[in-house]
N, C-alpha and C positions, 0 to 999 in steps of 0.2 A: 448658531443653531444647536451645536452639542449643549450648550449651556441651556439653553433655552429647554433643549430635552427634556435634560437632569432636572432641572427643577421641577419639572411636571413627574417626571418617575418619580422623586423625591417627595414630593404633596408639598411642598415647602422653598423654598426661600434663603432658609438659614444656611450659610456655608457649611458647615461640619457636614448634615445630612448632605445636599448636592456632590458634596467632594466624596461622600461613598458611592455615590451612584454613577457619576463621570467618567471613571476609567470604561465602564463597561457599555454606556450607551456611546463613546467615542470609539470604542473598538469595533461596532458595528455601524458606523457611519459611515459612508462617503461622500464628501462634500466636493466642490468646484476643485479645489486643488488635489482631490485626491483620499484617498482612506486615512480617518482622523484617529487610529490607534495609538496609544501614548508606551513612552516605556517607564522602567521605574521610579524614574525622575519627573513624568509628567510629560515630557517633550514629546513631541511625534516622532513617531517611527519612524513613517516613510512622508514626504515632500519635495515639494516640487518650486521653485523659486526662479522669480525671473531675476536677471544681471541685467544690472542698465549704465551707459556712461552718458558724461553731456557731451554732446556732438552739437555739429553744422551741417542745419540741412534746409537751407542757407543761414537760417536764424539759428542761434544758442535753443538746443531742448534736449530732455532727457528721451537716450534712446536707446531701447531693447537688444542689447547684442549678444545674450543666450540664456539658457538657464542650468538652473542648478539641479540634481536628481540626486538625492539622497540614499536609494536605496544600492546604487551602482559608485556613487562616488564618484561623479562623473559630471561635466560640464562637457551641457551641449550647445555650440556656437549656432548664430543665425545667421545665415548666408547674404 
């Protein structure tokens, strides 16, 4: 979606133009996982990640046992 933004802020297409306009329509976004602001490197600021192992539950499948929270440094487990 932030991409899709930028390119309409942008009138254009071309990488170089989009890549000026991105940092700042990402900054005022917030998407599913959360506010899409980058830091100097591009990377998000703040996010949210799920942790998953393969378990038995009776069958072999991947399954959610917490997540990750980036702005506390912090893994929160599912009960």
């Amino acid at each position: 979606m932030v991409m899709g933004l930028s390119v309409i802020k942008a009138k254009s297409n071309e990488s170089s133009l989009v890549k000026q306009v991105l940092p700042d329509i990402a900054r005022d976004y917030t998407g599913l996982t959360g506010p899409c602001g980058l830091d100097e490197y591009g990377d998000r600021l703040c996010y949210r990640t799920g942790l998953y192992a393969i378990g038995y539950d009776p069958d072999i499948r991947w399954m959610l046992v917490g997540h990750y929270h980036s702005p506390s440094n912090e893994i929160i487990w599912e009960r």
